[in-house]
Phi, psi and omega in degrees: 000120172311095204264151174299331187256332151314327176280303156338271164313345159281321164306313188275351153321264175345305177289349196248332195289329201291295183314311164338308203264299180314301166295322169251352172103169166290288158333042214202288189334124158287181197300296186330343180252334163316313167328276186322304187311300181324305199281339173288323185253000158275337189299312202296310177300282158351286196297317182280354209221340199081177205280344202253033169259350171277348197247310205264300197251059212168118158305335172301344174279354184275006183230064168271315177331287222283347191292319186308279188336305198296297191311315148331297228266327191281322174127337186276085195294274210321296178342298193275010198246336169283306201287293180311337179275356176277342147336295167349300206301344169272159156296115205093352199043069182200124180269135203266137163276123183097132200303335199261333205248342142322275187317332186253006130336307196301307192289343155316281194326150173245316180290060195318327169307287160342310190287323193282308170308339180271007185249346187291283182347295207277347158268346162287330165292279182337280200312290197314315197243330185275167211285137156333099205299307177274353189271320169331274189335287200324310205281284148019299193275341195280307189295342170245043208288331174294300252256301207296314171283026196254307173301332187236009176041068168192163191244076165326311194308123154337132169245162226265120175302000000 
């Protein structure tokens, strides 16, 4: 269950990562915060839009490889195991770079219904099953607590009596 101080601290994550990306660039990040960023905007997309808004309406299907990696790398195993089987839906299971070159996947597919029940199917899971997105994040900033706060001049960590 997603807690107010899990939400908080995943924001504020979010927020010291963001000036982080203003000062140093994306390439600047260490991986670990590349992670948190990757995931936050497939949870964010996903949630706001379903799962095949990362492939059809989103720069995000052209990082599905690395999007994978992060959701692996952050820990949200169900996520990334729902998000990878959604591959399938490409030839090969390999999602083609550029948007256009998504979309005429789409336009290919002749059974729209079809298309549309296998991203349902695989979002009615994610809702159901996959890990809760600020409780993910948290649990994320806590196992790497040093590194982050090292990074953010700030103290992520429960404090200890």
């Amino acid at each position: 269950m997603e807690t107010d101080r899990q939400r908080t601290i995943a924001n504020q994550c979010h927020q010291r990562i963001q000036a982080r990306i203003r000062e140093v660039g994306w390439v600047g990040l260490a991986a670990d915060e590349q992670h948190f960023e990757n995931t936050l905007a497939f949870y964010g997309d996903v949630e706001g839009n379903g799962l095949d808004s990362v492939f059809f309406n989103s720069y995000l299907g052209d990082m599905a490889e690395e999007l994978l990696e992060s959701l692996r790398a952050i820990g949200a195993d169900k996520a990334a195991a729902i998000f990878e089987r959604s591959f399938a839906y490409f030839p090969d299971a390999k999602v083609p770079v550029g948007l256009d070159n998504r979309a005429e996947v789409l336009r290919q597919k002749r059974d729209r219904a079809g298309e549309i029940e296998f991203f349902n199917k695989l979002c009615e899971e994610f809702y159901a099953e996959a890990e809760k997105r600020s409780t993910t994040l948290y649990r994320f900033i806590l196992s790497h607590a040093d590194d982050f706060e090292k990074l953010h001049g700030m103290v992520y960590r429960e404090p200890t009596a």
